[in-house]
Structures are given as structure tokens and as C-alpha cells.
C-alpha positions, 0 to 999 in steps of 0.5 A: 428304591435301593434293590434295583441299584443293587441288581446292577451291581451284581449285573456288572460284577458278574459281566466283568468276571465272565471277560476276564477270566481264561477258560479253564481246561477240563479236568477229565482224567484220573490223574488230573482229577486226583492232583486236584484233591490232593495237593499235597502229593506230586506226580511221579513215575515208580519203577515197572508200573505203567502209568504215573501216580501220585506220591508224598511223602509225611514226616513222623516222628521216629520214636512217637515217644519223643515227638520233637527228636529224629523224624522219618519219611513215611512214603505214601503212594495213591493210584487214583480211582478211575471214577469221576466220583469215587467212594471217599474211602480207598482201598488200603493194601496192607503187605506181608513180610513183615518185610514188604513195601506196600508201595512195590505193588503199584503195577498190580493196580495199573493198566492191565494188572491184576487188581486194577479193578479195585480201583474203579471207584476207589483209590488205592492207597499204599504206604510203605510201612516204616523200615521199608521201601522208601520210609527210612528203609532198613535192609542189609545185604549180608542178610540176602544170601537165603533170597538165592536159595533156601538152603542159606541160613536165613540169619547167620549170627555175624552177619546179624551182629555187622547189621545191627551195628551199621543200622543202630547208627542212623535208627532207633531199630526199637521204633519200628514196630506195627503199633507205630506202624499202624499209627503212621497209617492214621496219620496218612488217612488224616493228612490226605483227608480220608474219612475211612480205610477199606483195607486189605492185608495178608499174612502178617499184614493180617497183623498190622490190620488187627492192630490198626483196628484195635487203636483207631476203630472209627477209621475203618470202614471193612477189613479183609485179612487173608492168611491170618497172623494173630496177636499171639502169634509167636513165630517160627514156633509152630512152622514145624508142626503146620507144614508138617500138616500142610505135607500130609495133606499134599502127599494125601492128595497125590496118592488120590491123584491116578498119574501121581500114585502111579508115579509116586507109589513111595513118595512118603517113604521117599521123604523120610529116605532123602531126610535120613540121608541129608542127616547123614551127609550133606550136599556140596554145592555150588550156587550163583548169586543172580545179581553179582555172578559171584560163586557161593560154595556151600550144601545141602542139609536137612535144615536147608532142603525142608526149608526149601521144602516149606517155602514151595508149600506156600505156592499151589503150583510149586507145592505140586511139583514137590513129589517128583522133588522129593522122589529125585532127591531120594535116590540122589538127583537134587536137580530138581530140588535147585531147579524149583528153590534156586533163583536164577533171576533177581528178586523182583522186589527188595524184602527188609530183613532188617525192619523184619527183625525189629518187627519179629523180635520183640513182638513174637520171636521172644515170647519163645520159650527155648523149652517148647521148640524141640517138642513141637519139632520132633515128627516133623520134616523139619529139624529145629536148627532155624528156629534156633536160629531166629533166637539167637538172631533176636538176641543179638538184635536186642530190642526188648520184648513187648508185654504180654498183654500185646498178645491179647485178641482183638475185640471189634464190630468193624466188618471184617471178612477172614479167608483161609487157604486150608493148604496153608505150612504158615497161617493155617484156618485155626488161626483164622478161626481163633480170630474170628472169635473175638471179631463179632461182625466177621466171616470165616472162609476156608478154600480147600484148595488155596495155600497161602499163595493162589499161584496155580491155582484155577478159578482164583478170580472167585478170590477177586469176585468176593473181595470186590463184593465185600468192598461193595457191601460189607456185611460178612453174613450176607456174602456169596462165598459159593464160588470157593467150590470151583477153585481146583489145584494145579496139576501135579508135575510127574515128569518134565510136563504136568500130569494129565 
């Protein structure tokens, strides 16, 4: 007797919702699906990227060792997946430096950019690391001088002691470290409700990656690491010897190439001609600063133009203008060497030198041991001057050195795919290969052709092909890497036009 009473009820409850409700609009874009998901972000509009996003901020303790003294922000940026139903976990790009904010490649995932596909069925989700971009940023102008031009020391000593001084003031500089890094990351995927992360990263990105597997392996779904930086990586100790290999393998190349050796025959006896000269005798010059138009006076030396000579090794396109670079320079015409190394424009992003301090420091610079630096120099283009100079930068820092036992390999299954440019001055395929070792579920790539930049190269979209593959399907063993063998190299530049 009762049910049909009840039937009624539901009847008129369910009539008087239908009249009173509004219709609700339809939510039928990227952006107003995503602020539906995740309350907790606001829309916003960065600078250079196309089309807003949604960004946060999470606060987190600065030292996680005292949870209830100073916190810091942690900025987070998400560029919604363009799918009605995207997969649960995101594409997480990891930057290099360290120094980078990941959240300043946001354009690359907008409109027409470059990496806009990883977003198809994703989110991308970017986290300026602590100590960059907008996470309690610690930068210091007198230590940008080397972003005009290679031949600037990277970290002269007063200039490190003044920053040091400034910053110390408002941060704990011994708290910005990849451990602590890496557990802001997990704290993100928690606070926006992601299962697990796909992530990206290169360059010491590969670094902070590693750690991030290390202490939180169930948040993981894949890893790629591009241009490997190990645990025990211990810079700038090895720069010498590995560009030092990176230039015999370029000038090979060009002495392989017809336009090139025809122009070149020397260009090896041309390196050593410049290098004895600049011992000799340094190079007045005068530069610009880009953004202030002021007038720097300073000069050439060795140390300077090796270091120009190793940063252009890091770009196929600029490392194939180099012979033509060293050959000028040797019978004394260095316009093309500040043509390829002098920024005529600003940086188009802000590097953090000092959050790089408070990574490098304690973390690899000083498990140096002052003895092995001459040794792994001497044959090589480059004198030891900047690797001194990255000691003593450290010492004024004074953070102390993490143990050793920081510096053990990690050991996982997560799914990880490894790629190595075999031109690479900095994170050559050794390293890759080392790390491979101890990553059971891994595949190692090596590209003879890529450095640790793709700027140049042709068929770079092979790159693209076999991240989204591995994103769509991770199991490293089962890829189709056979695309590698079409990427060519830039041409070399033997005169004011490439060669044909």
C-alpha cells in the first residue's frame, strides 16, 4: 500500500527540481573543462604564451625539517589536455639548469608550439622548482654578466660573496635542494589529485627525475631522461675531457665533409694556433649589455673563448659554424667568434644562478677533490681556470656537502626511456649508459648526430615521434627507435652561407 505513495513523491520531487533549476551552460572547452577539475587553480595569463592557463600556487615548508617555520610558494602551472577525457596522469616537464623555470616553457605547449601535441590527451603540468621562476626565486644580477658573453667568468668571487649576503637574508639557501625539490613535486600531484606523473626532463632535469624516482616510485608512471645527469655527477670535473671529445668528433666530421676540408684543411692546427696566441695575449674588447646599453670593457682569453667554444658545442647549428670560428680567430679576426657567442638581444628567459648555486654546491661541485682537476684538463682546449672558479664560488657559498651516499645510482622498474646525443660536451652517451645499469625496465638511445641541444638538426620530429610513442605505451623494449637514422646534421657554415 505504501510504494505507490512513494512513486508520487519521487514523481513531484523530481518535477519540482526540472522547474526550478537554470539551465546549466555547457562546458565545452579545455579551459572550462580543466577549472572544473581543479578548483583549486585560477585562470591566468603568463607572458609570451598565447592562450590563458590555469596557475596556483602551494605553499611548502622552506626547510621540510621544520614544517612549522618559513613557508615558501611553489607555482605551479597546468595547460589543460585538449581532450574531453584525458588520461588521469600529465605530462610533467622537468628543466635543466638547474636554473630553469619549468613554468617559462608554457608557450611550447599553446597554440602552434612546438610540444602542443603532448597535450592532446593530457595535461601538461609545470612546477617551477624551488629557488626559480616564481617559487621564491633566488637570482642575482651581478652574477648575469656570463649571459652576455661566454668570455665573462661565470662566478667572479665578490660578486658571489655580495649575493650570497643579500640572499641569506630572506632564505635558507641550504633548503633548495632536488631531494626537497623533488618532494614539492609530490606534494603538487597530491594537492591536484593526480594518480601518477609521465615526466620529462633533461639535463639535470635527468637528475631531479632520478631523485623523484627514487623516493616516490609508485607516483610514476614513465620517465624519459634526455642528456643524462647521474647521481654522482660531479661538475664542472669532466667538461674538459667530454668537450674536449665532443670537438674531435666535430672537426672528424668536417674533415669528412668536401666544402668543409676544402675550406679547413688546417682547422685542427688552426685550434691549437688561436689557444697559443690567447695564452700569450688576451683580447681587448668592449661588449654591450643587451638590456641596460651599458659598456663592459674586458677580453678575450683562453678560458673565455673555450668556454664560448663549449657552450656552441651544446647546439648542432652553432657547433657547424665553429670551424669557420676557429680558423678567423687564428689569424686574428674574432668577429665571428662574438658574432656566434655575444647576445645582441635579451635572454629570453631569467636562469637562477643562485638557486644553481644552492643545487650544485653541495650536491656535486664539492665532491670535487682540488687534486683531480689539473689532470682531467691538461690535452684539452680548455684550461682549468672555470672549474676553479666554480670551488671557490662554492666555498663562499658555504652550504654544506651532502654524504656521499647521495651519490649511489638509483635502482627502479619504473619504465624509463633514456636518450643520448653522441655529440653531446656535457652529458655524453657513458652517462646515459651507466644509468641504464641499475634502471631494469630502461632503453638506452643514442642519436649520432644530436648534441645536447636538437637546434639544427633535420628529422628532430623523429624525437617527438618516439617521446609520444613511449607516453602512449611504455614499455622501452617494445619501441621503434628506427626513425633516429634519418636525423642528419646542419650543414657546416664556410663562409657567410652554409655549405652546400
Amino acid at each position: 500500500m505504501q510504494r505507490p505513495a512513494l512513486m508520487l513523491f519521487v514523481l513531484l520531487a523530481l518535477l519540482n527540481g526540472c522547474s526550478s533549476q537554470r539551465p546549466q551552460p555547457a562546458v565545452d572547452t579545455p579551459m572550462e573543462r580543466a577549472r572544473a577539475r581543479f578548483p583549486q587553480l585560477s585562470p591566468c595569463v603568463l607572458p609570451n604564451v598565447e592562450e590563458p592557463v590555469l596557475c596556483g600556487e602551494l605553499r611548502r615548508p622552506e626547510n621540510p625539517a621544520r614544517p612549522q617555520g618559513r613557508t615558501i610558494p611553489i607555482f605551479v602551472v597546468v595547460v589543460p589536455a585538449l581532450s574531453p577525457n584525458p588520461h588521469p596522469d600529465p605530462w610533467v616537464e622537468i628543466a635543466g639548469g638547474p636554473g630553469n623555470a619549468a613554468t617559462d616553457f608554457a608557450r611550447d605547449y599553446v597554440g602552434s608550439g612546438s610540444y602542443s601535441a603532448y597535450r592532446r590527451d593530457r595535461d601538461v603540468l609545470l612546477m617551477d622548482a624551488r629557488g626559480m621562476g616564481r617559487s621564491n626565486p633566488l637570482y642575482c644580477e651581478e652574477l648575469a654578466n656570463h649571459r652576455v658573453s661566454s668570455v665573462f667568468p661565470r662566478f667572479p668571487a665578490d660578486a658571489v660573496a655580495l649575493c650570497r649576503e643579500r640572499l641569506s637574508a630572506r632564505a635558507d639557501l641550504s633548503a633548495y635542494s632536488t631531494k626537497n625539490a623533488a618532494g614539492d613535486l609530490d606534494a603538487v600531484r597530491t594537492w591536484l589529485r593526480y594518480s601518477q606523473l609521465n615526466l620529462f626532463s633533461y639535463s639535470y632535469g635527468t637528475r631531479a627525475a632520478l631523485t623523484f624516482i627514487q623516493q616516490y616510485p609508485k607516483s610514476v608512471r614513465s620517465a624519459i631522461l634526455w642528456g643524462v645527469v647521474p647521481p654522482d655527477y660531479r661538475r664542472p670535473l669532466y667538461y674538459a675531457r667530454d668537450s674536449q671529445t665532443a670537438m674531435e668528433r666535430l672537426l672528424a666530421d668536417c674533415l669528412s665533409d668536401e666544402p668543409c676540408r676544402r675550406a679547413f684543411p688546417g682547422v685542427r692546427d688552426d685550434l691549437r694556433l688561436v689557444l697559443e696566441r690567447l695564452d700569450r695575449q688576451p683580447v681587448p674588447i668592449t661588449l654591450t649589455q643587451p638590456i641596460t646599453g651599458a659598456q663592459l670593457p674586458t677580453s678575450i682569453t683562453r678560458a673565455g673563448f673555450a668556454q664560448a667554444l663549449w657552450v656552441a658545442l651544446f647546439y648542432p647549428d652553432r657547433a657547424h659554424r665553429l670551424p669557420l670560428v676557429i680558423h678567423r680567430a687564428a689569424r686574428g679576426d674574432f668577429a665571428p667568434f662574438l658574432e656566434l657567442d655575444v647576445a645582441s638581444t635579451p635572454p629570453r628567459r631569467r636562469y637562477y644562478n643562485a638557486a644553481h648555486l644552492s643545487i650544485v654546491c653541495p650536491e656535486e661541485v664539492q665532491h670535487i677533490r682540488r687534486e683531480e682537476v689539473e689532470p682531467l684538463h691538461r690535452d684539452t682546449f680548455m684550461p682549468p681556470e672555470r672549474a676553479y672558479e666554480y670551488l671557490r664560488a662554492c666555498e663562499l657559498w658555504e652550504i654544506p656537502t651532502l654524504p656521499a651516499e647521495t651519490l649511489a645510482p638509483v635502482q627502479s622498474d619504473v619504465p624509463v626511456l633514456i636518450l643520448s646525443g653522441w655529440m653531446d660536451p656535457v652529458t655524453p652517451p657513458g652517462l646515459g649508459e651507466r644509468v641504464a645499469h641499475t634502471l631494469s625496465n630502461s632503453r638506452h638511445v643514442v642519436v649520432r648526430h644530436l648534441s645536447h641541444e636538437s637546434d639544427g638538426i633535420a628529422g628532430a620530429e623523429c624525437l617527438d615521434t618516439l617521446f609520444l610513442n613511449f607516453l602512449a605505451r611504455p614499455k622501452p623494449a617494445a619501441l621503434d627507435a628506427s626513425c633516429i637514422e634519418s636525423i642528419q646534421p646542419p650543414r657546416f657554415v664556410v663562409d657567410a652561407v652554409p655549405s652546400s
